[in-house]
C-alpha positions in Angstrom: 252.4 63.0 65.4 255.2 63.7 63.3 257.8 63.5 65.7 256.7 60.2 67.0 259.9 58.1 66.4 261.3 61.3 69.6 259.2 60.0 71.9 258.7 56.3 71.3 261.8 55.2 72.6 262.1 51.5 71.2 261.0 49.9 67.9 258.6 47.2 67.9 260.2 43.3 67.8 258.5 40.2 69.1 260.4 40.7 72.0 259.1 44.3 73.5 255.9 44.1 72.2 254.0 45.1 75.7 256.7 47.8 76.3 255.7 49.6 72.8 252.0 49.3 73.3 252.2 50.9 76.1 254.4 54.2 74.9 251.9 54.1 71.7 249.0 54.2 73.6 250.0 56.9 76.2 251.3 59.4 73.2 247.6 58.5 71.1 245.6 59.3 74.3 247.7 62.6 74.7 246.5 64.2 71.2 243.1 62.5 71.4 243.9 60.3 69.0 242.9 56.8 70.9 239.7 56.1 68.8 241.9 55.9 65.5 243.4 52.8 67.2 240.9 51.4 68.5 238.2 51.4 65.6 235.9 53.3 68.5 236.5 56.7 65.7 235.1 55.2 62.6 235.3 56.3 58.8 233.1 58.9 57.9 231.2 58.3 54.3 233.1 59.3 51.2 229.9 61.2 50.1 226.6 62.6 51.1 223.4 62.5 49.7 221.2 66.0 49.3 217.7 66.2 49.8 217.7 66.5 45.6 219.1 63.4 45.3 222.5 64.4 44.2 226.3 63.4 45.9 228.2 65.6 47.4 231.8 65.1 48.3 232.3 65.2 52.8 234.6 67.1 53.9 234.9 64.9 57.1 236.0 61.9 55.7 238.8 64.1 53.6 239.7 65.5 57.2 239.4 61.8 59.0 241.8 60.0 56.0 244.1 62.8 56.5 244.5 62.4 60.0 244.5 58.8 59.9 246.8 58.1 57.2 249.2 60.4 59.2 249.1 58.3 62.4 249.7 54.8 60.2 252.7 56.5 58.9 253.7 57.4 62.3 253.1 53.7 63.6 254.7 52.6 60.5 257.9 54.5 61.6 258.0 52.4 64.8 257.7 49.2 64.0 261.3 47.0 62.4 261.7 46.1 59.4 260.9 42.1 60.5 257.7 42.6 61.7 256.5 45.5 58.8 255.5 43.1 55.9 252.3 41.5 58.2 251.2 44.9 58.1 252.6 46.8 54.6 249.2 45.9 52.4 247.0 47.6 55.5 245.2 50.5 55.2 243.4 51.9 57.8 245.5 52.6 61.9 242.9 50.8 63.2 243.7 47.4 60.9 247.6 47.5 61.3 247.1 47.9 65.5 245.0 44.8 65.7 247.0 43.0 63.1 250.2 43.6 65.6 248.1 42.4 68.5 247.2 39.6 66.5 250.5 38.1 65.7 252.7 39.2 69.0 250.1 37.4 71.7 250.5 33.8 70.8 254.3 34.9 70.0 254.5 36.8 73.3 252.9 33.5 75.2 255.7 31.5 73.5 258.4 33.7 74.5 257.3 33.6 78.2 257.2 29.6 78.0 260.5 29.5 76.4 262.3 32.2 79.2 260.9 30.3 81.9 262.5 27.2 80.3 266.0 28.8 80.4 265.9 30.1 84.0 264.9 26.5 84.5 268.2 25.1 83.3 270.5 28.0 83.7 274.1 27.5 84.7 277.1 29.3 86.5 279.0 27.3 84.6 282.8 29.2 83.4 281.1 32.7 84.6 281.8 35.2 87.3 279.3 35.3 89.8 278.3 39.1 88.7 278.0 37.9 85.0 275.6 35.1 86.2 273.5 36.9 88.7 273.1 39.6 85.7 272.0 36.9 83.2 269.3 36.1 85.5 268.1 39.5 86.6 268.1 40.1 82.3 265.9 37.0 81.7 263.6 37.8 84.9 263.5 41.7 83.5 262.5 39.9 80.1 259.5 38.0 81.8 258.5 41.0 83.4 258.2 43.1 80.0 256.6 39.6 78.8 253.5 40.4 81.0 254.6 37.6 83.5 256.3 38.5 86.9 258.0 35.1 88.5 257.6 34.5 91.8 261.0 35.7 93.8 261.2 31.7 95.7 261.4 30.8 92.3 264.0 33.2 91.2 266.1 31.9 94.4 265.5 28.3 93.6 266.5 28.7 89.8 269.3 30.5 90.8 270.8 27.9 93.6 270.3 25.3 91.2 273.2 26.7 88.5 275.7 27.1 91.0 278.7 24.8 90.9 279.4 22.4 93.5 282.1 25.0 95.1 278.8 26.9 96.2 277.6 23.2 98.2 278.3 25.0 101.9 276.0 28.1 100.6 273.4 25.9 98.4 273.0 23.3 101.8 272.5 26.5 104.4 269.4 28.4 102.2 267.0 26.0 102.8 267.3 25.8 106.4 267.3 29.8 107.3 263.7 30.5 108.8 261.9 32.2 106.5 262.5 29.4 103.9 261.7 26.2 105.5 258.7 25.6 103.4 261.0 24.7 100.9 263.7 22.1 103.1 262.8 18.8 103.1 262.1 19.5 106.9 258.9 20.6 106.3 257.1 17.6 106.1 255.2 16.2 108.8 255.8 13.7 111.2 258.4 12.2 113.9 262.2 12.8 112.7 263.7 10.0 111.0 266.9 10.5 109.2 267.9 8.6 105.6 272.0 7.4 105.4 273.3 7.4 102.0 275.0 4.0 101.9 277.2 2.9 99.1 277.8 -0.7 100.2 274.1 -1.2 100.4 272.2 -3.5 97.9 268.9 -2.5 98.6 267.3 0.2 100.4 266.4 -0.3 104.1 264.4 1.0 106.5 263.5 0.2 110.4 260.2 1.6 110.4 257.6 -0.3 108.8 255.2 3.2 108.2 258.1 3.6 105.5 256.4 1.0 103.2 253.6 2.3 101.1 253.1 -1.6 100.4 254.0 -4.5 102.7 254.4 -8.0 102.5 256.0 -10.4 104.8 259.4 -11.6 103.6 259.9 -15.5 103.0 262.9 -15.8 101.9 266.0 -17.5 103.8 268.7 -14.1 103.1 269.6 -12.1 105.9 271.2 -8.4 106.3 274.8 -8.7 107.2 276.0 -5.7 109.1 279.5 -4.2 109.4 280.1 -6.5 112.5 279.7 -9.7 110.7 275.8 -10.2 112.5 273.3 -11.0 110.3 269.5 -9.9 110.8 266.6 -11.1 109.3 264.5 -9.6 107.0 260.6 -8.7 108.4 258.5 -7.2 105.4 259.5 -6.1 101.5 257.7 -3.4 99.9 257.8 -0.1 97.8 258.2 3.7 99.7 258.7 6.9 98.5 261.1 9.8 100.1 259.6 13.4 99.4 262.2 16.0 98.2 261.3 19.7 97.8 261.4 19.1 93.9 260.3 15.4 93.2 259.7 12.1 94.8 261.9 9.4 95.3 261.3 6.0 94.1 262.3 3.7 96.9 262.4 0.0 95.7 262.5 -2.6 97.1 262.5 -1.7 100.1 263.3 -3.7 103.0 261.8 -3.6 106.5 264.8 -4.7 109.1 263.7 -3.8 112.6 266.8 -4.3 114.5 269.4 -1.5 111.9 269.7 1.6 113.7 269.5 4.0 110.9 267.4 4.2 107.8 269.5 3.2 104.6 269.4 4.6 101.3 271.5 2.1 98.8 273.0 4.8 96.4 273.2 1.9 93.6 269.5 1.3 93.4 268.5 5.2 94.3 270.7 5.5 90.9 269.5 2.8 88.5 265.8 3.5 89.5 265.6 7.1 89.1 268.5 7.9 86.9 270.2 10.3 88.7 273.7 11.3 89.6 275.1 11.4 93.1 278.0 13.2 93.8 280.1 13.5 97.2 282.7 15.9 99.0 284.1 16.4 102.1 281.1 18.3 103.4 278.4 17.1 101.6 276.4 15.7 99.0 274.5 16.4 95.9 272.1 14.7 93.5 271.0 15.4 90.2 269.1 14.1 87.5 270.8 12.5 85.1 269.4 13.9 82.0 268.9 17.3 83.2 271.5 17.7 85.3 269.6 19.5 87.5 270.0 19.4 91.1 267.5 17.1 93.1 268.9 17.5 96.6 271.4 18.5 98.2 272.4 18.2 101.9 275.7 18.3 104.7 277.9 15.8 106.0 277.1 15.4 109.9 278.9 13.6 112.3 280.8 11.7 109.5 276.9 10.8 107.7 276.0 11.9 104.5 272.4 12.0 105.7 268.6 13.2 104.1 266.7 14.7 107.0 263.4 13.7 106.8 260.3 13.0 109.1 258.3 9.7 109.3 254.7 9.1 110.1 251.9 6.3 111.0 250.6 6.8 107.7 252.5 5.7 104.5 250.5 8.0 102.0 252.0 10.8 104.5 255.0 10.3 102.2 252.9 11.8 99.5 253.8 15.5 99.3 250.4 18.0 99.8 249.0 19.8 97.3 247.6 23.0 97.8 243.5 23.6 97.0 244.6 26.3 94.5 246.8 23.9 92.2 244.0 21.4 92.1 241.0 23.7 91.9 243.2 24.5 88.6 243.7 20.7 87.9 240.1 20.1 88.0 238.9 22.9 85.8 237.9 25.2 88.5 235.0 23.6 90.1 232.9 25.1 93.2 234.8 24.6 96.4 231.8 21.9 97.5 232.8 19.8 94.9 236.6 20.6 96.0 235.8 19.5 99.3 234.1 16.2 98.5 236.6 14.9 96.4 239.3 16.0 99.2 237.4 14.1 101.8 236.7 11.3 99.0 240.1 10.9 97.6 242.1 11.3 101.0 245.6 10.0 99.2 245.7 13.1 97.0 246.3 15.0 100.1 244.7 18.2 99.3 245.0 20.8 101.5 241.8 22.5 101.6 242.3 26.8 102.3 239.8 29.5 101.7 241.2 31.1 98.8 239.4 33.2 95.8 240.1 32.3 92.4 240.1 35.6 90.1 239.6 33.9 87.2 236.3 32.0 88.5 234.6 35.4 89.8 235.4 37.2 85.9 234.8 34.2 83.9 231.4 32.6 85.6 229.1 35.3 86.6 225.8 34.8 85.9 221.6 35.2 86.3 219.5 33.2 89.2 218.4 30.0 87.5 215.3 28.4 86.9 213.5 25.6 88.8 215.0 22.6 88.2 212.7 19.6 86.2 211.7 16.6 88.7 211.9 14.0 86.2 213.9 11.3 86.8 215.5 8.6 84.8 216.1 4.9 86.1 218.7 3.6 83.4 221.3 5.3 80.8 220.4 6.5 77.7 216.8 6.4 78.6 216.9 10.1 77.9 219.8 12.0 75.7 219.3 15.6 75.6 221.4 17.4 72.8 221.7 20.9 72.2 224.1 23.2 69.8 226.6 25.8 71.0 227.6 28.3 68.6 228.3 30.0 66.3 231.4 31.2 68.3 232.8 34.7 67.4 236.6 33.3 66.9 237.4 30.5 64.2 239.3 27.5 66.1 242.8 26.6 65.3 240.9 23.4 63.0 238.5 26.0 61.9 235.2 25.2 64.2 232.7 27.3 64.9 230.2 25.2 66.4 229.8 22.0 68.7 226.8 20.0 69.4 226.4 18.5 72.9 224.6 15.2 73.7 224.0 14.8 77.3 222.6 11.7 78.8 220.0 12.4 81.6 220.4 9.5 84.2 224.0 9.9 84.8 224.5 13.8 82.8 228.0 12.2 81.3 228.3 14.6 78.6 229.6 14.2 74.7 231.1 17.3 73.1 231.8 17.2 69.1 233.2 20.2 67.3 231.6 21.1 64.6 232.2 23.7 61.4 228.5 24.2 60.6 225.5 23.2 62.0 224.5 20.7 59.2 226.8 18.3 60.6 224.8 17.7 63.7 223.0 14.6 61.9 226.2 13.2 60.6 227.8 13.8 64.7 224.3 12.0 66.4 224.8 9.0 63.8 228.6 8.6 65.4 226.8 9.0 69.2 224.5 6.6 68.4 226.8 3.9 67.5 229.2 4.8 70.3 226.6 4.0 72.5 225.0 0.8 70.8 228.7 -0.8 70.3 230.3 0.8 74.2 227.4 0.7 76.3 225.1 -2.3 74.3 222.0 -0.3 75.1 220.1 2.0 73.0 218.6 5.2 72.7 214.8 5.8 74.4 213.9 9.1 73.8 215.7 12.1 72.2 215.1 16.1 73.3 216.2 18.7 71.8 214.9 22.1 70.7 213.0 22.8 67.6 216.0 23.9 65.5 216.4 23.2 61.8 219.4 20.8 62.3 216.9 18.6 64.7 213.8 19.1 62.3 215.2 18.0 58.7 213.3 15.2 57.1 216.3 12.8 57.1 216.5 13.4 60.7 213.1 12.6 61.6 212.4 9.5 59.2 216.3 8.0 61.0 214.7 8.8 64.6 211.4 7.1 63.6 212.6 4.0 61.9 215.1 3.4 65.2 212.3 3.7 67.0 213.3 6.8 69.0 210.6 9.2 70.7 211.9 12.2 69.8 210.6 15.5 72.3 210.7 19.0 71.3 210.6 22.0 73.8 208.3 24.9 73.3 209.5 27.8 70.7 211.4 30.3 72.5 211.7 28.4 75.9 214.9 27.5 76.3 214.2 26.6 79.8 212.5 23.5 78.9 215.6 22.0 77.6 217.2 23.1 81.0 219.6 20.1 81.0 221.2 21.1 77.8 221.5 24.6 78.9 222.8 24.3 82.1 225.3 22.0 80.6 226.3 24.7 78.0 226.9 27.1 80.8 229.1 25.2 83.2 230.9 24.0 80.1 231.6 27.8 78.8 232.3 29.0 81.9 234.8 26.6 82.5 236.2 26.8 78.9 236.6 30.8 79.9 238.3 30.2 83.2 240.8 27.9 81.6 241.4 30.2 79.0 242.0 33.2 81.2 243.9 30.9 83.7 246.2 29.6 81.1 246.8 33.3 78.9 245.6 31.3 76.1 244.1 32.8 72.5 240.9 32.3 72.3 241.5 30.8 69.3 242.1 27.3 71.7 238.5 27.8 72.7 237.5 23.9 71.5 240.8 22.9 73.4 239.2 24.6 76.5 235.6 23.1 76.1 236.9 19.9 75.3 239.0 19.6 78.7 236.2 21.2 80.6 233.7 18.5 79.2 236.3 16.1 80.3 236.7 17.5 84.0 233.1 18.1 84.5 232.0 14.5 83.6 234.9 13.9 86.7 233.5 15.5 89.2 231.1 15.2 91.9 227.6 17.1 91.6 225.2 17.4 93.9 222.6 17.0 90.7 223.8 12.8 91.4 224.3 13.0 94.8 227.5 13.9 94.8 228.6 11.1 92.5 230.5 12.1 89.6 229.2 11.5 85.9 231.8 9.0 85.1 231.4 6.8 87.8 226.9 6.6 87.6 228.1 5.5 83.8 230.9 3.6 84.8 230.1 2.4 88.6 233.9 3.1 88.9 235.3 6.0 90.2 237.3 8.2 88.3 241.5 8.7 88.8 242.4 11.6 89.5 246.0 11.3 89.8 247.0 12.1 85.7 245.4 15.6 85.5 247.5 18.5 84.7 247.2 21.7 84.3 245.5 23.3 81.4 247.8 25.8 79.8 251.1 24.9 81.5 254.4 24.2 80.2 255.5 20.6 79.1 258.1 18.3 77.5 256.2 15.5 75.4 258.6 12.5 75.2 259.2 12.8 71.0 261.7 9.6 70.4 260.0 7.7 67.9 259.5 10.7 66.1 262.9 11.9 65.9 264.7 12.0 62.7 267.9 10.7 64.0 270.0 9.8 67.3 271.3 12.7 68.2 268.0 14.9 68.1 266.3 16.3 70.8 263.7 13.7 72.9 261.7 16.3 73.6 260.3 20.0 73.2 258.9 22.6 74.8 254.8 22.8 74.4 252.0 23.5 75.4 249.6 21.3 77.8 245.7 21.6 75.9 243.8 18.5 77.4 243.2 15.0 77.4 242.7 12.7 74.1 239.2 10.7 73.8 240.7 8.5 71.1 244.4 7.9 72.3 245.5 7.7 76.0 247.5 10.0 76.3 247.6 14.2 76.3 247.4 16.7 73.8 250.3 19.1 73.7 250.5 22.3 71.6 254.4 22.7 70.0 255.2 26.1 70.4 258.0 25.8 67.9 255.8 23.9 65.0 252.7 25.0 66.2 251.2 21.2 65.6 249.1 19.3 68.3 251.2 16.3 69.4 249.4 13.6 71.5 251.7 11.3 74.2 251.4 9.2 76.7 254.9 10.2 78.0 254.9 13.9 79.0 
């Protein structure tokens, strides 16, 4: 293993970190040296004991130490001089591998974030179009290395977007080719109605009174003057929306004039309500957003018309684009595709497009045993029965340092309360806060408490608090689980979740309470057959949840950071993190890859 630096090709930087492990581990499995990395070949004892009673020096750990301290020299050799003092005061191969793992996979999920962020806003700009195209293929060869292979619509698309308007003939033909109409704007449903980009318009106008996601009759006196002097009244106002391949349009007002002959788009309002940018040449058109400066859409001049092609339909929330199952099986936390399928039929304005898909990270994160007969005790009111139970202790230390959490779930509606928790004497102190959350929220109280017959249930101060409130509390039987069944269940659909959103987002598992926190959140959202197919929220509530703010877990976003901002010119925003949903503030909790600080917003 002496020669090591001749066959690893590269040294070790934040950057190549898969690429190295994977050289390192082929040349250790080659000499049969594997287990040294691993920990699976541990230290042998310094010394031995004889059957007199006297210590004897062993020759195997001499021989083991030897070997050993050889390979971290070698590993040592191959690693750059940034990265060597986070492992310098390490003895052992085994300890200076996992170290490395340790601090290159939150840095590796960073990097990933932060290349996808630059293909994202990448420009021709004053290049030659083989020093762009080579820029790109680098940063999509850099992904690759990353662990994270893009999808090649979403190279093209990143790549069209960078292109200077010279390119506007090439950019407008791409989307229409066959093989790529999923992407045009033509591939939404309906009978073909085209939109006229009109600079002398005041407000945006439309013949076709599907095009109004809200309508009102107009009673007002003003008229529409057209270019031959005639002036036509005015039937309905309203708002609308025009679907584009990367965002909606905000159309508003918008006026319903049956006797126009096209469909108007005033390019003043389009531009003071979304901020964007609209540019126009001989051939065509473009808009962009006016922070970004990305491109929004793009289209050709016809017939002397700088015209959106677009289809129209009998149903306004048509306009709304469809999501795919997959996305929001990922919104949602993952649920079984019942539960998908109810809320699809329920919520028929999220148009969800229900497909037969299976998810990979459901089928390795939720496996599990037959369960147990189900209790057929029913409750008639909330917070007649709270069942709590404690999770823990986990095997990983949270970014805050938890350990634990202790769950409180309330048996006529099973809405479900989640508090972290470091040890498992603060269970007490977290059922005081529960208590008053529901006295002071809910102006009810607490009936009757189960729980098992643990030591943080059983303490004298617990008992005498649940006694003088008047609170029956029920214990189940020593070593049967089952009979707290509730509580259990709960703890597995909550950890399985947690997993799945943990392996679906490439997260540490150090953001293991971010993960049960959003799955506690999701769970209490969605229909179970347990309520007849009435979500948690709304038997508490007798509302129905919205489901229209979820994001998801894991994936990239830009926190609006203005008030925070030490000055003018500094950036609004930053690259993070998405981590769940904030009980205390409205808003969502985002993980700053840069400060690595939990930011909460309303505005992301």
């Amino acid at each position: 293993m002496s020669t090591i630096k001749n066959v690893i090709t590269i040294q070790l930087t934040p950057e190549n970190h898969l690429t190295w492990k994977s050289q390192i581990l082929k040349v250790f499995r080659a000499n049969c040296f594997e287990g040294y990395l691993d920990g699976s070949t541990p230290c042998p004892p310094r010394q031995l004991s004889s059957t007199t009673g006297t210590l004897t020096t062993n020759t195997l750990y001499s021989t083991w130490m030897l070997i050993d301290q050889n390979l971290a020299a070698a590993l040592f050799s191959t690693i750059s001089a940034p990265l060597l003092p986070y492992v310098l005061n390490l003895e052992s191969c085994s300890e200076i591998w996992q170290m490395i793992g340790k601090r290159l996979q939150l840095s590796n999920r960073s990097r990933i974030l932060q290349i996808k962020n630059d293909l994202n806003f990448i420009s021709m700009a004053n290049k030659t179009m083989q020093q762009y195209l080579t820029e790109i293929k680098q940063k999509v060869d850099a992904l690759t290395v990353a662990g994270y292979t893009l999808h090649s619509e979403d190279i093209i698309m990143n790549t069209l977007n960078g292109l200077p308007a010279s390119y506007q003939g090439f950019k407008t033909a791409i989307p229409f080719v066959a093989d790529s109409t999923e992407t045009s704007i033509s591939a939404f449903p309906g009978q073909s109605s085209d939109w006229v980009l009109d600079t002398g318009a005041t407000s945006h106008i439309t013949n076709d009174p599907n095009q109004l996601l809200t309508a009102h009759p107009y009673q007002g006196t003003q008229q529409i003057q057209v270019g031959n002097g005639q002036s036509i009244p005015i039937a309905h106002t309203g708002q609308g929306i025009l679907p584009t391949p990367n965002r909606k349009l905000s159309l508003s007002p918008l006026l319903h004039v049956p006797q126009v002959s096209h469909n108007l788009l005033s390019v003043h309002r389009l531009t003071s309500d979304n901020d964007f940018i609209v540019s126009f040449t001989p051939h065509g058109y473009r808009i962009k957003d006016g922070k970004t400066k990305r491109s929004i859409l793009s289209g050709s001049c016809r017939d002397g018309l700088y015209s959106i092609p677009t289809h129209s339909s009998s149903s306004p929330q048509a306009y709304i684009a469809t999501v795919s199952s997959s996305a929001w099986h990922s919104r949602l936390g993952h649920p079984h595709p019942a539960v998908l399928s109810r809320i699809a039929s329920s919520f028929p304005s999220l148009k969800i497009s229900i497909t037969s898909n299976v998810c990979h990270s459901c089928q390795t994160a939720k496996s599990h045993r037959l369960p147990f007969l189900s209790s057929n005790s029913q409750c008639t009111s909330p917070f007649q029965v709270v069942v709590s139970d404690v999770w823990g202790p986990s095997p990983i230390f949270s970014l805050n340092g938890y350990r634990y959490y202790v769950l409180f779930v309330d048996e006529f509606s099973h809405f479900s309360w989640l508090y972290p928790m470091v040890t498992k004497a603060e269970v007490f102190s977290k059922f005081l806060l529960f208590k008053a959350m529901v006295e002071k929220q809910f102006s009810t109280h607490i009936k009757i408490f189960r729980s098992d017959g643990g030591g943080e249930y059983t303490s004298i101060q617990f008992q005498l608090f649940l006694s003088t409130n008047g609170i029956l509390h029920q214990f189940s039987c020593p070593h049967t689980p089952q009979q707290n069944g509730l509580a259990e269940r709960k703890h597995r659909h909550i950890i399985e979740t947690a997993r799945t959103l943990l392996l679906q987002a490439k997260l540490p598992t150090s953001f293991w309470v971010e993960s049960v926190l959003t799955a506690v959140y999701l769970i209490n959202r969605l229909p179970s057959p347990i309520t007849k197919y009435i979500s948690p929220f709304q038997c508490l509530y007798k509302s129905p949840p919205s489901y229209s703010h979820l994001k998801i877990f894991g994936c990239l976003c830009y926190p609006w950071l203005q008030p925070a901002a030490p000055h003018k010119f500094a950036p609004k925003s930053s690259a993070c993190v998405f981590i769940g949903y904030s009980s205390n503030d409205k808003g969502f909790r985002c993980y700053n890859l840069q400060t690595s600080k939990i930011l909460i917003s309303r505005h992301v």
